[in-house]
C-alpha positions as CSV (number, residue, x, y, z in Angstrom):
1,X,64.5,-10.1,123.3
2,X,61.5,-11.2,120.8
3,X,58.4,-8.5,120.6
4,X,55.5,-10.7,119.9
5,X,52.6,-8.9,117.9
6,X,50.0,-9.5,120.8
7,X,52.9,-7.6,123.3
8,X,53.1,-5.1,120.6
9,X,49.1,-4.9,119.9
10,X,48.6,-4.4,124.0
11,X,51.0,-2.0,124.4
12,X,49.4,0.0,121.4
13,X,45.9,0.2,122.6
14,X,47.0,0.7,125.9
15,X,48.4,4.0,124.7
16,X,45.4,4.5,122.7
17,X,43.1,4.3,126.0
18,X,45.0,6.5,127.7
19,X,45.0,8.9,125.3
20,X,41.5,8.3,125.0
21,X,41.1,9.0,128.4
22,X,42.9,12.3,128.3
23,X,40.6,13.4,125.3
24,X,38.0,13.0,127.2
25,X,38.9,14.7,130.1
26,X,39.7,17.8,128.5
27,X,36.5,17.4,126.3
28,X,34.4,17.6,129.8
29,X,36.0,20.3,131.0
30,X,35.0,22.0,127.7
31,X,31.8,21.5,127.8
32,X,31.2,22.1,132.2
33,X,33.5,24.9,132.2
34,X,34.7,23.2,135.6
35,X,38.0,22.1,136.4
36,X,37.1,19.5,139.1
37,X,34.5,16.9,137.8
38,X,35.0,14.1,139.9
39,X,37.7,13.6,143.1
40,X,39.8,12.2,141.4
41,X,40.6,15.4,139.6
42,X,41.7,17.4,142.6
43,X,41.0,15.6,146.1
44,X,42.4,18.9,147.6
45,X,41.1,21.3,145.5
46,X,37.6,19.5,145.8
47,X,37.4,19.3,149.5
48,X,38.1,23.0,150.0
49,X,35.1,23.9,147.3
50,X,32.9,21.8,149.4
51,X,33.6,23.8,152.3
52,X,33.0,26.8,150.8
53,X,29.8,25.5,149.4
54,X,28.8,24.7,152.8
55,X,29.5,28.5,153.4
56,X,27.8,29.5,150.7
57,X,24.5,27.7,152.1
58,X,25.2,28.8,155.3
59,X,25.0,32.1,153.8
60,X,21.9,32.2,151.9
61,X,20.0,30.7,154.6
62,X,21.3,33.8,156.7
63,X,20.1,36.2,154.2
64,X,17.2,34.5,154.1
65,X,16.5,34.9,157.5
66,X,17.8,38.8,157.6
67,X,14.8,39.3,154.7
68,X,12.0,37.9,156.9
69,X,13.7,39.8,159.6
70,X,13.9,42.9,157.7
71,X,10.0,42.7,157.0
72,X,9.0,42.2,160.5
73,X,10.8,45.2,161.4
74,X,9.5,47.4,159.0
75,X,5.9,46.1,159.4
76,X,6.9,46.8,163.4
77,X,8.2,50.1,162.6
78,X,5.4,51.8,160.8
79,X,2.8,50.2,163.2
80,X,4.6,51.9,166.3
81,X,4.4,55.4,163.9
82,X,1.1,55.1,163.6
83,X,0.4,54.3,167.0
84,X,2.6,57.3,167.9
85,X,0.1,59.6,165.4
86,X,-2.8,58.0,167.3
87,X,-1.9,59.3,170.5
88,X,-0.9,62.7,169.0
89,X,-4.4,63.0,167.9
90,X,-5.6,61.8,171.4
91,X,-4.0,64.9,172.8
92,X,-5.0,67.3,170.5
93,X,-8.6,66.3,171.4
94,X,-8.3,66.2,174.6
95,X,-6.8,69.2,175.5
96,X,-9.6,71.2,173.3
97,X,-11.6,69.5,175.7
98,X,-10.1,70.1,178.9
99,X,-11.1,74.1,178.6
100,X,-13.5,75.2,181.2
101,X,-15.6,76.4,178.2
102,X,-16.3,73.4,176.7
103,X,-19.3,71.8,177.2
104,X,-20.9,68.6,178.0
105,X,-21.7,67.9,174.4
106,X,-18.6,68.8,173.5
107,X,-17.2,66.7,175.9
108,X,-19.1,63.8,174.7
109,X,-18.0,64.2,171.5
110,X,-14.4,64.6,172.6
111,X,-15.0,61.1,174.1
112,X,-16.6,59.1,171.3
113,X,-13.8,60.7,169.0
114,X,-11.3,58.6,171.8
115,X,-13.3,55.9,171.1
116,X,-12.6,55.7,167.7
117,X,-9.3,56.3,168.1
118,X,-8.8,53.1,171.0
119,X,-10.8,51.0,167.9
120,X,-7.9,52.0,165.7
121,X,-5.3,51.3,168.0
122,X,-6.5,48.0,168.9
123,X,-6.1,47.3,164.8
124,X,-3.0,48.2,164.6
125,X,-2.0,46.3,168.0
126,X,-3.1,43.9,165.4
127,X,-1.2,44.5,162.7
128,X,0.4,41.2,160.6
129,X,3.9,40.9,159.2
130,X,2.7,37.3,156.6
131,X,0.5,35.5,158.5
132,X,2.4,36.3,162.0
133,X,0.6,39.0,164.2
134,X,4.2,41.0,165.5
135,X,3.1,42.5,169.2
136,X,1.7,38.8,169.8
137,X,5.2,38.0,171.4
138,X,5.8,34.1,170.5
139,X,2.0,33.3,170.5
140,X,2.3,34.6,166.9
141,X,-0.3,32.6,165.3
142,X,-3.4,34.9,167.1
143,X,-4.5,38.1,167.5
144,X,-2.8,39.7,170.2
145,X,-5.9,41.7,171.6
146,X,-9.3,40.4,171.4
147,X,-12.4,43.2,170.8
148,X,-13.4,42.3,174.5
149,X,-12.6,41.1,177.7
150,X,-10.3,43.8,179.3
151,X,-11.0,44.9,182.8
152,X,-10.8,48.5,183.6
153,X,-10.1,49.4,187.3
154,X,-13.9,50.4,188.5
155,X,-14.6,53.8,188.2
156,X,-16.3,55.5,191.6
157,X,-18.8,58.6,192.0
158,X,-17.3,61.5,192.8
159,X,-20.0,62.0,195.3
160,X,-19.5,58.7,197.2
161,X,-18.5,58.8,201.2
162,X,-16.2,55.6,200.3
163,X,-12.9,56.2,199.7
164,X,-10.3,53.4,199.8
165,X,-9.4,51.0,196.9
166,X,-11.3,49.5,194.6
167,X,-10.2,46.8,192.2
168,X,-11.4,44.3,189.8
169,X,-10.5,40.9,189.0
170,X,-11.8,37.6,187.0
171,X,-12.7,37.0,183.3
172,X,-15.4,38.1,180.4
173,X,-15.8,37.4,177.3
174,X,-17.9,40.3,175.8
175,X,-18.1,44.1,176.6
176,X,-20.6,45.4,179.3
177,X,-20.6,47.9,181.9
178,X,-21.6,46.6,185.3
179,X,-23.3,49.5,188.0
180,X,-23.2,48.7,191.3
181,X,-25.1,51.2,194.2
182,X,-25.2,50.9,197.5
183,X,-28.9,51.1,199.0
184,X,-27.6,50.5,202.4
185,X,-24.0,51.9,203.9
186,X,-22.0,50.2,206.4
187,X,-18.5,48.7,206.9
188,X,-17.1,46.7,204.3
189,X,-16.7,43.1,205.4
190,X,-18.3,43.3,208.6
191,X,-21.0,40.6,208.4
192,X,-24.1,40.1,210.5
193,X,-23.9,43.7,211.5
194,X,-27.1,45.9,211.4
195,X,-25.0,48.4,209.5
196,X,-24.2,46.1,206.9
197,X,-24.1,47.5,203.6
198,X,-26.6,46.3,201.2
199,X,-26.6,46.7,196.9
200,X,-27.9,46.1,194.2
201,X,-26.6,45.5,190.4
202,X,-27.1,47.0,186.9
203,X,-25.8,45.6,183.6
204,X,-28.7,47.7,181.2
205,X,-27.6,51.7,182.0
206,X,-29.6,51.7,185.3
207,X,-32.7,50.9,183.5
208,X,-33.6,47.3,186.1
209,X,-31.6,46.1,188.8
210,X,-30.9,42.7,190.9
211,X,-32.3,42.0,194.1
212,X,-30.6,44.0,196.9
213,X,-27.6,42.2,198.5
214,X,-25.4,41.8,201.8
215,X,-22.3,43.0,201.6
216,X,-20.1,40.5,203.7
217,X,-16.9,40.3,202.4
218,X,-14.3,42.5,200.8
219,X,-15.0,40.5,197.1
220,X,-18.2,41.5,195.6
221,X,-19.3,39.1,192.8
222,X,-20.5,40.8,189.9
223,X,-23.5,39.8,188.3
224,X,-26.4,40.7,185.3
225,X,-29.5,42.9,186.9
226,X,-31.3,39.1,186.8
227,X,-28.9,38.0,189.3
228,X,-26.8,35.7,187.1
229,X,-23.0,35.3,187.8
230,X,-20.6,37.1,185.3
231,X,-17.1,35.8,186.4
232,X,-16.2,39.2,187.5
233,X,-15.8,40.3,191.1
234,X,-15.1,44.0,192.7
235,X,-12.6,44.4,195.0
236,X,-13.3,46.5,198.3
237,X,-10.0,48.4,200.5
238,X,-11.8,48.0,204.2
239,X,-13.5,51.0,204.7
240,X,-16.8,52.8,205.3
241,X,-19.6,52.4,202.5
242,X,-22.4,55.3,202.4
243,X,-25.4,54.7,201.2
244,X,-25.8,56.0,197.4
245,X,-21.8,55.0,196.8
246,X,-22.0,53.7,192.9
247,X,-19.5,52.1,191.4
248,X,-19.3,51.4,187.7
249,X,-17.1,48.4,186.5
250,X,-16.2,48.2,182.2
251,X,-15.2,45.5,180.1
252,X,-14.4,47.2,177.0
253,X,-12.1,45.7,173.5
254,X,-8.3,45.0,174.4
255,X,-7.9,42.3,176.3
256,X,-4.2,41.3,175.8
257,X,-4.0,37.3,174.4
258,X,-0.5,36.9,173.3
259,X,2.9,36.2,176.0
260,X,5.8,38.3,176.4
261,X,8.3,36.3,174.4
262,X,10.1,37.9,171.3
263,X,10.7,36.2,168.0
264,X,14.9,36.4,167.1
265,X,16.4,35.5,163.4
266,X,19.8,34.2,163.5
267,X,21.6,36.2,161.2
268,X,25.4,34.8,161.4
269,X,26.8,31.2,162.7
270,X,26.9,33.7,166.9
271,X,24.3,36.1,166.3
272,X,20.6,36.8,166.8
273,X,18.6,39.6,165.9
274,X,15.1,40.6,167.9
275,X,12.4,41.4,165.3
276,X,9.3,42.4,167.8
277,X,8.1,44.3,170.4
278,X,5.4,42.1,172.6
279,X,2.1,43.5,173.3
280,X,3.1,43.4,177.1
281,X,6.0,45.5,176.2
282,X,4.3,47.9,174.2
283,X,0.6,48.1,175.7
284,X,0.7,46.7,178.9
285,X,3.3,48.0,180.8
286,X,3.3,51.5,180.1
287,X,-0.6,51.7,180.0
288,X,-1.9,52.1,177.0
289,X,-4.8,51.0,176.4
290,X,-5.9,51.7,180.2
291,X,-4.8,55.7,179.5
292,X,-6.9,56.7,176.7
293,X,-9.8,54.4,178.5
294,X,-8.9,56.8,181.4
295,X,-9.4,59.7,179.1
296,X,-12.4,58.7,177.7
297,X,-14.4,58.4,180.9
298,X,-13.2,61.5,182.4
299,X,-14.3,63.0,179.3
300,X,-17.8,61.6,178.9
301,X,-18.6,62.9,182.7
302,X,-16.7,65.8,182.5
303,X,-14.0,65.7,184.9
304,X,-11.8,67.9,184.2
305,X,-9.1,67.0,187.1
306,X,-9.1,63.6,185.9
307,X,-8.4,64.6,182.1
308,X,-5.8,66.5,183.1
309,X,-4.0,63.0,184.8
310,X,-5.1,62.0,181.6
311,X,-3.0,64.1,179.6
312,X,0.1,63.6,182.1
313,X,0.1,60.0,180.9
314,X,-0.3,60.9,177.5
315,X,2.9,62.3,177.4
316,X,5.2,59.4,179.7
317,X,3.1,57.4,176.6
318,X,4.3,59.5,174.0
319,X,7.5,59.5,175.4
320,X,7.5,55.2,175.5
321,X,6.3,55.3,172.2
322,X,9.2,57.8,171.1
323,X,11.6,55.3,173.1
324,X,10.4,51.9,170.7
325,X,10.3,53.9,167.5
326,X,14.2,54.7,167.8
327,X,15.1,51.1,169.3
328,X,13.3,50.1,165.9
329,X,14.9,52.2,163.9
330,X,18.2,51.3,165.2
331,X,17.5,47.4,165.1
332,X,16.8,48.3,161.3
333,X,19.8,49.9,161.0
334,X,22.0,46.7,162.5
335,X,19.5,44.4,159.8
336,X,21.0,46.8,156.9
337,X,25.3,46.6,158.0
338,X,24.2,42.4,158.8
339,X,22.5,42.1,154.9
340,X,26.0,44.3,153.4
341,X,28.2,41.6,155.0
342,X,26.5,39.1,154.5
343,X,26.1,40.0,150.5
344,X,29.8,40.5,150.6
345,X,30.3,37.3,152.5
346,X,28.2,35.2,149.9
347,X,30.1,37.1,146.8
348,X,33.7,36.3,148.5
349,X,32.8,33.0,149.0
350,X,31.5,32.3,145.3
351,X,34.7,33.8,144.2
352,X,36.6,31.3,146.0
353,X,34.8,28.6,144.8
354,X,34.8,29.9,141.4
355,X,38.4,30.2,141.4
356,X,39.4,26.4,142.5
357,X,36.4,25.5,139.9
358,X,37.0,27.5,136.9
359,X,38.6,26.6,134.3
360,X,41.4,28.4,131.9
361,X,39.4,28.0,129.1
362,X,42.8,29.5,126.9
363,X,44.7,26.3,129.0
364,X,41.9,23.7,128.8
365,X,41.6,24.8,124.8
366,X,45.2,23.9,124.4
367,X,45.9,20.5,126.2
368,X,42.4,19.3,124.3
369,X,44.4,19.8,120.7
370,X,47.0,18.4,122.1
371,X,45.0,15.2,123.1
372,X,43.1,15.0,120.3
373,X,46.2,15.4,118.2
374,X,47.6,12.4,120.8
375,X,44.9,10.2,120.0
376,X,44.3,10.9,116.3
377,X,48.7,10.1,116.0
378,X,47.9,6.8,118.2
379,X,44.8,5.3,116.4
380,X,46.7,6.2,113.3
381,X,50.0,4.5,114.3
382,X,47.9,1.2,115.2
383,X,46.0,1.5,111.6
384,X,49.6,0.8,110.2
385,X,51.0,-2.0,112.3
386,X,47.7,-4.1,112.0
387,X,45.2,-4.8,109.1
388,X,42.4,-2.7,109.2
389,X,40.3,-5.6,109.4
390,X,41.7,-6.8,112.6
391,X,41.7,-2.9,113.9
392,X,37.9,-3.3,112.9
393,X,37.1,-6.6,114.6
394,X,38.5,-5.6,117.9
């Protein structure tokens, strides 16, 4: 069979281009230090590295997660510590207080000094992890207590004939202490009566008062000694009202603004971690706030009975506080064996893909001399068999 020259010539720089080829690939190899540049190079090899790379941002995004996590705890952690140091101190004052020696100056200084103390707790009830605010619950973005607005349950003269309920209810906005007397006593509720009680209101110390009032229902609206509503009401058990009962109703700093949710992390594909302790949680339901309030009263009019309750719930609140710190410490604890797997997760996983990816560079070194030595033998062999000048023109 006849070999024409442009059969011969084809099959020649066929060999040529697939030599080149084969330079080439090796020569990219070289230079990535990967074995699989394109599919073509290992379909198999190259899906598995994908999944692993999915893993890998899977991983990091976990990690990322456990960080902001592990910050929220810790700013968590040393607020409840400090709050636990607060109420320490509370104690301490109180019970040098509560001796029968003490006096009423003493007293009253005992009482301011809780003061500053609530002040301080209310700022670290506000303490911020970044720009979140942690015993907010979900409603992260605010404050969780405002510096006004919370009701205390109305405090009532020891003196006073009265001695059923008394509650308070409705909103405020600022701080104030409302005095209500009772110029006239009666039953509560009982309308039209002669015995009807009759009061009158203070918002200045005692210093004026509103006009006098009937007393016809078991809600008494609170309002300023100029007779203008407040939002607030008083809320009367029935019962018998003497005449001189007073009544004082507070709205002091640490009104509670945030909800009871909690903010969780995932930190692995079927896990969540809980990062906070809501303001509900922490303050409302055991009391907080409301206890050293407590204290603080029966301290400024020396009542020494009721700073002893005080102290009672000082401890249960110690005891709460005690309760959160360890659940903290042991959420903490969990973040620290979730980070070590996950770093060892992430480092396996690179490892794997490193190990479809990587080149033998001793291997890859090799098979590129040999292709370069395949192409060099190819283009030479073609030099020979046609002119240069037709080599040159194609």
């Amino acid at each position: 069979m006849r070999v024409t020259n442009s059969t011969m010539f084809h099959g020649m720089m066929n060999q040529v281009s697939r030599n080149m080829q084969e330079f080439h690939k090796w020569n990219e190899m070289i230079s990535t230090e990967r074995r699989i540049n394109r599919i073509s190079d290992d379909p198999a090899g190259l899906a598995t590295a994908l999944r692993h790379r999915g893993n890998s941002a899977a991983y990091a995004q976990y990690s990322q997660n456990i960080r902001d996590a592990e910050e929220h705890l810790r700013t968590t952690d040393r607020a409840l510590n400090r709050l636990q140091e607060v109420l320490i101190r509370a104690r301490e004052i109180a019970e040098t207080a509560a001796t029968e020696t003490a006096s009423e100056m003493e007293k009253q200084i005992a009482a301011d000094q809780i003061q500053e103390l609530i002040n301080e707790a209310i700022g670290i009830a506000n303490t911020k992890s970044r720009d979140r605010y942690v015993f907010a619950g979900t409603n992260s973005e605010f404050p969780a207590f405002s510096l006004g607005g919370r009701i205390l349950t109305p405090l009532a003269s020891t003196s006073n004939e009265f001695n059923g309920l008394v509650s308070a209810s409705g909103s405020f906005s600022g701080t104030g202490e409302f005095v209500v007397r009772f110029v006239q006593g009666g039953d509560v509720g009982a309308d039209g009566e002669p015995t009807t009680a009759m009061y009158q209101i203070s918002s200045d110390g005692g210093t004026t008062w509103s006009d006098a009032k009937s007393f016809t229902n078991l809600s008494l609206p609170i309002t300023d000694s100029d007779g203008n509503d407040t939002g607030l009401f008083m809320d009367f058990e029935p019962g018998r009202i003497g005449e001189g009962d007073i009544f004082r109703l507070q709205v002091v700093p640490g009104k509670y603004l945030g909800d009871n949710g909690h903010i969780e992390f995932n930190n692995n594909m079927f896990s969540r971690v809980n990062t906070n302790v809501n303001g509900i949680e922490l303050f409302e339901d055991t009391g907080f706030f409301d206890s050293l309030y407590q204290l603080k009263n029966a301290l400024s009019h020396g009542n020494n009975i009721e700073i002893s309750e005080a102290l009672g719930h000082l401890d249960s609140l110690q005891t709460d506080m005690q309760r959160m710190v360890v659940a903290s410490g042991i959420a903490l604890n969990r973040i620290d064996i979730t980070k070590s797997n996950l770093t060892a997760l992430s480092e396996s996983v690179i490892e794997n893909i490193q190990n479809i990816e990587r080149v033998d560079v001793v291997e890859v070194l090799t098979r590129f001399a040999m292709a370069e030595n395949a192409l060099n033998a190819s283009v030479a062999a073609l030099s020979k068999v046609f002119p240069r000048g037709l080599l040159s023109y194609l």
